[in-house]
C-alpha positions as CSV (number, residue, x, y, z in Angstrom):
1,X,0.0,0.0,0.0
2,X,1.2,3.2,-1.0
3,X,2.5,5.5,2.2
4,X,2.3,9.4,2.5
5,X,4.6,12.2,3.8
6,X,3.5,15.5,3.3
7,X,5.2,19.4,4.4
8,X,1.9,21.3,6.3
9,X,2.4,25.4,6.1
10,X,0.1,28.3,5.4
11,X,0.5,29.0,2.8
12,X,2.3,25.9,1.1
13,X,1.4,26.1,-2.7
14,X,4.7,27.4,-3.5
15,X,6.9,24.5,-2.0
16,X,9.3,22.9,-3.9
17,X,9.7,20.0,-1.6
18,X,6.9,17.8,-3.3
19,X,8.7,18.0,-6.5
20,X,12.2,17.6,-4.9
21,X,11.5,14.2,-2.6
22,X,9.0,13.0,-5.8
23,X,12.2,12.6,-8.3
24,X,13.9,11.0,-5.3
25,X,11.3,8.5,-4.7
26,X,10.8,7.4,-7.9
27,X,14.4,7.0,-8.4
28,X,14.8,4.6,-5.4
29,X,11.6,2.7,-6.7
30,X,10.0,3.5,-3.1
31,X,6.1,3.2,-2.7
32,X,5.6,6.4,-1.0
33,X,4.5,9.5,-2.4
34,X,5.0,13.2,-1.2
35,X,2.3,16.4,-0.9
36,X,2.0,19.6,0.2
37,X,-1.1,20.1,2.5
38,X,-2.3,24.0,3.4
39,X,-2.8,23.8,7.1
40,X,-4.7,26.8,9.3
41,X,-2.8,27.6,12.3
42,X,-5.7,26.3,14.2
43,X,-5.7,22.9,12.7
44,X,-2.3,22.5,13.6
45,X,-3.1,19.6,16.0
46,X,-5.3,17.6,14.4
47,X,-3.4,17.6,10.7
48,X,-0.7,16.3,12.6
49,X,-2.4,13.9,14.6
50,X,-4.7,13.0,11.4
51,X,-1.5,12.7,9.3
52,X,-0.4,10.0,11.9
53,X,-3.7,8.2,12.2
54,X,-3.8,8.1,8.7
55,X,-0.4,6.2,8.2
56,X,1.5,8.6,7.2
57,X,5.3,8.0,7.2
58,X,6.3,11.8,8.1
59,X,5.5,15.5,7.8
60,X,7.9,18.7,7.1
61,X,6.6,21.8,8.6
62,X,6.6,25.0,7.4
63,X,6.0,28.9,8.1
64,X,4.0,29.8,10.4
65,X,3.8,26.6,12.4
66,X,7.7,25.3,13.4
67,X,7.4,26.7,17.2
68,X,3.5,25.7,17.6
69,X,4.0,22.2,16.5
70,X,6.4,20.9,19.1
71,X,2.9,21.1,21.3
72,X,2.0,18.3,19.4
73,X,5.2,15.9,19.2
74,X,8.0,14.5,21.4
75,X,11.0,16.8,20.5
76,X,14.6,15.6,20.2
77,X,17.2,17.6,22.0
78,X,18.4,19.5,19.6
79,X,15.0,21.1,18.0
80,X,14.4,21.2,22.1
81,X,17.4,23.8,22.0
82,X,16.1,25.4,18.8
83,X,12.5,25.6,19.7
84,X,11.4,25.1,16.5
85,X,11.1,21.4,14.5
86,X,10.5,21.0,10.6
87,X,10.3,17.5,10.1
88,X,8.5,15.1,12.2
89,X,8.2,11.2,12.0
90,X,5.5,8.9,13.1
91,X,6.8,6.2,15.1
92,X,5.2,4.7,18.4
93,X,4.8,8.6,19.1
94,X,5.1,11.7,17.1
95,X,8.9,12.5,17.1
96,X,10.5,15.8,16.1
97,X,13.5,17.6,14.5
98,X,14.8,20.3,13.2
99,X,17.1,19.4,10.0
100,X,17.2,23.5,9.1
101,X,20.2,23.1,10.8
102,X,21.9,20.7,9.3
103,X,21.0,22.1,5.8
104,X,22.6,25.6,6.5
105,X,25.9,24.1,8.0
106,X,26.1,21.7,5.2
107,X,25.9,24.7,2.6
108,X,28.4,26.4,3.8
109,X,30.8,23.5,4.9
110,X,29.9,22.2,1.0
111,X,31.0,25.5,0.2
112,X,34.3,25.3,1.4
113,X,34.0,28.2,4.1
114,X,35.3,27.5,7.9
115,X,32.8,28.5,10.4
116,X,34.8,28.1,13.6
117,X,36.2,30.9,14.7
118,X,34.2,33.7,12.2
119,X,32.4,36.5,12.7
120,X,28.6,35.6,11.1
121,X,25.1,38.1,10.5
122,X,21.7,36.7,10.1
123,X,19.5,39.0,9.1
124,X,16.7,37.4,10.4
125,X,12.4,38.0,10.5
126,X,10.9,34.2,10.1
127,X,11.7,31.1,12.5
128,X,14.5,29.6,10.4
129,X,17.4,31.7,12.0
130,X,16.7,29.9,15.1
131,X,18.3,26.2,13.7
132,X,20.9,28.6,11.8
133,X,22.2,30.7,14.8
134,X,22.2,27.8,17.1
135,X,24.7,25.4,14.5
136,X,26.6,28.2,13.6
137,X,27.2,29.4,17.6
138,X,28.0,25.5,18.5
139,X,30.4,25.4,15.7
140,X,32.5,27.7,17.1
141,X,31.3,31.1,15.5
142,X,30.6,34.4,16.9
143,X,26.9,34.5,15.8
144,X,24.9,38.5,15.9
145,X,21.6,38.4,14.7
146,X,19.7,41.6,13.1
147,X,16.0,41.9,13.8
148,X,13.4,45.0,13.5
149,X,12.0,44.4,16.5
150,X,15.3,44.1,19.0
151,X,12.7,42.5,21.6
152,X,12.1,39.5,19.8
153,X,15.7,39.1,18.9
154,X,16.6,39.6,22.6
155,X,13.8,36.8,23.3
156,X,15.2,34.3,20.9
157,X,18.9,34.8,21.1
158,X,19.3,35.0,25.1
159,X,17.8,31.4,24.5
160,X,20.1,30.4,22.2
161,X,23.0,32.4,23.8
162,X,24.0,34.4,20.6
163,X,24.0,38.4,20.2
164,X,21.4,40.7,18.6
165,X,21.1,44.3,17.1
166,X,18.5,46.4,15.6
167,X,18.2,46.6,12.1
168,X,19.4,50.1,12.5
169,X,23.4,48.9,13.0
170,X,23.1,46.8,9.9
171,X,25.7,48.8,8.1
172,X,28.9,48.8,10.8
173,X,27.6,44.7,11.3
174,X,28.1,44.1,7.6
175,X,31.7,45.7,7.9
176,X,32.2,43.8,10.8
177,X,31.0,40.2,9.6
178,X,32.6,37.7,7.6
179,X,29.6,35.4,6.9
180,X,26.4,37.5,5.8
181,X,23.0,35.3,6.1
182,X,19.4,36.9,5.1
183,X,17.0,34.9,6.5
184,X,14.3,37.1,5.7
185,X,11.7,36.8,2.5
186,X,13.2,40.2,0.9
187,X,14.1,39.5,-2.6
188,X,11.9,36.7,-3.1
189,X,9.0,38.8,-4.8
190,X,11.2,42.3,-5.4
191,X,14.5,42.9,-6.8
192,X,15.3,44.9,-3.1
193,X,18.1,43.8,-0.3
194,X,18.3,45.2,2.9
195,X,22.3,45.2,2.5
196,X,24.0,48.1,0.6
197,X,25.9,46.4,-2.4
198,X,28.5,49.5,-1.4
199,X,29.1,47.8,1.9
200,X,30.0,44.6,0.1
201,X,33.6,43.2,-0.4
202,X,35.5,40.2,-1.8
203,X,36.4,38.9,1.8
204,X,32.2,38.1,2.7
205,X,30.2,35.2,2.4
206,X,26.9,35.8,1.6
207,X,24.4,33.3,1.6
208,X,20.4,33.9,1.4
209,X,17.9,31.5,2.1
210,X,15.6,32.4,-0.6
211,X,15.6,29.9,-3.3
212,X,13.0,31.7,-6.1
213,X,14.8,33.8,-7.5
214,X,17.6,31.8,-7.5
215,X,19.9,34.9,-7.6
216,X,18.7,37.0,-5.6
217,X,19.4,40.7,-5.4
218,X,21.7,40.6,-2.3
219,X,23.4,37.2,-3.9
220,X,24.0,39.1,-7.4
221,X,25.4,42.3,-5.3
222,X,28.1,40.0,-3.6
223,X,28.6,38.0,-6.6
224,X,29.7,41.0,-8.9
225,X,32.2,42.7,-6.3
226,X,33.4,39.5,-6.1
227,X,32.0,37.8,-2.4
228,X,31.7,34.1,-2.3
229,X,27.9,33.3,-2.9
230,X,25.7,30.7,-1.6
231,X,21.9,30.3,-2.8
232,X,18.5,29.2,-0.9
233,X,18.6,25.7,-3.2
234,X,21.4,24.1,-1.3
235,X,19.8,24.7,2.0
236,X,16.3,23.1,0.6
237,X,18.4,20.4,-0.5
238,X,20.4,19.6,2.6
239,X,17.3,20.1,5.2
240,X,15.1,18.2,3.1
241,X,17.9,15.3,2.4
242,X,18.6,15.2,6.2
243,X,14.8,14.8,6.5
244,X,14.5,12.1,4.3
245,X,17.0,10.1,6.3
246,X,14.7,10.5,8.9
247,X,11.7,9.0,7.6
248,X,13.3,6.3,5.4
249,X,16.4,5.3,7.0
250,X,17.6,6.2,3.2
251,X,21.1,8.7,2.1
252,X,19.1,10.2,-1.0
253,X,20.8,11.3,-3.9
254,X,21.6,14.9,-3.4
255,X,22.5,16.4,-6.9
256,X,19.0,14.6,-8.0
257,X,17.4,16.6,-5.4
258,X,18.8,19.8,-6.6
259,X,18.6,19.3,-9.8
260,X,14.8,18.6,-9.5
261,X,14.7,21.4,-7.4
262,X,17.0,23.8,-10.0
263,X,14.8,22.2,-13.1
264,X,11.7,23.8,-11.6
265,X,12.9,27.3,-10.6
266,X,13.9,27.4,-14.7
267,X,10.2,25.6,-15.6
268,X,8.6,28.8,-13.2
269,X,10.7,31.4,-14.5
């Protein structure tokens, strides 16, 4: 009988991940198939305990409901630490993890660049800079993270023991960092970026999470004066491979991942 997994957000129609862990399945020959599900914060519980009810082997979780939804699983330690989980599995219980992490360490690491030891900026607004400032701090970095509204940074990061800053500072933290990370949804639908391509130099990393556009504003800034550049598709990728392990007890095929995931950005665009 043919299982399900499914990613549960609001709104969802705009994942990739359905098309990414589809080619993946098919290619291992695996009974299983994978759909995106558009989930009201209110329903929260019972999807998930629907989903698990109904058989399913696991869920991702998306915007807005990563903190909510540890209500409604057993947490491992580490998305315990985060306080957020993105992938759940259905075991005996409802089990939960955060794999963001894994998928913004591996980019960089993939990358080639050295975390331990550097100077790193998220600029930050959804949940995702949680499992991003926490790897990055335990790997040895010196981790600030940029927010509007200083309050909620203070809230998150004296949790996860890093620094924070009004967006107001962003220009002498640029100067000062050596790994820049947006985290926030500008530049997905405009051609804006909250840094100054002026403040930009060849020593930065810049990696933004956005994945559509591929290039986004800030990534074609740093990319003509010459910063190393890292796109949103190899953190989709990585999160979603370390995911997959998760559910299926399976190493997936990377590059097929991406390039089902790449293939589709060109198809949309």
């Amino acid at each position: 009988m043919k299982r399900l997994i499914g990613i549960i957000g609001h709104p969802v129609h705009h994942s990739l991940s359905p098309t990414m862990h589809n080619a993946v399945l098919k290619y291992l020959g695996l009974d299983v198939e994978y759909l995106a599900f558009d989930v009201l914060p209110e329903e929260l519980g019972h999807a998930v305990v629907g989903a698990k009810a109904l058989g399913f082997l696991g869920l991702n979780i998306t915007i807005p409901h990563k903190v909510e939804v540890m209500k409604f699983c057993t947490p491992d330690k580490i998305s315990s630490q985060i306080g957020a989980v993105n992938t759940i599995k259905f075991d005996s219980e409802i089990q939960g993890f955060n794999t963001d992490a894994t998928g913004a360490y591996r980019s960089l690491k993939e990358a080639g660049v050295e975390v331990k030891g550097t100077k790193v900026l998220i600029i930050e607004a959804g949940g995702v800079h949680r499992a991003i400032s926490y790897i990055l701090h335990i790997k040895g970095a010196e981790v600030v993270v940029a927010n509007r509204t200083v309050s909620k940074a203070k809230e998150i990061c004296d949790r996860l023991g890093t620094e924070y800053s009004g967006l107001d500072k962003l220009p002498q933290l640029v100067r000062w960092a050596d790994i820049i990370i947006n985290t926030t949804s500008v530049g997905m639908r405009e051609d804006k970026s909250l840094v100054p391509k002026r403040l930009l130099d060849p020593t930065k990393v810049v990696f933004d999470i956005v994945y559509n556009p591929v290039e986004t504003r800030l990534l074609r800034d740093a990319r003509e004066v010459g910063a190393k550049t890292i796109d949103g598709v190899k953190m989709l990728v990585y999160q979603g491979a370390e995911s997959f392990r998760i559910w299926t007890g399976i190493e997936p095929p990377t590059d097929l991942m991406e390039k089902a995931v790449r293939n589709e950005l060109k198809n949309k665009n």
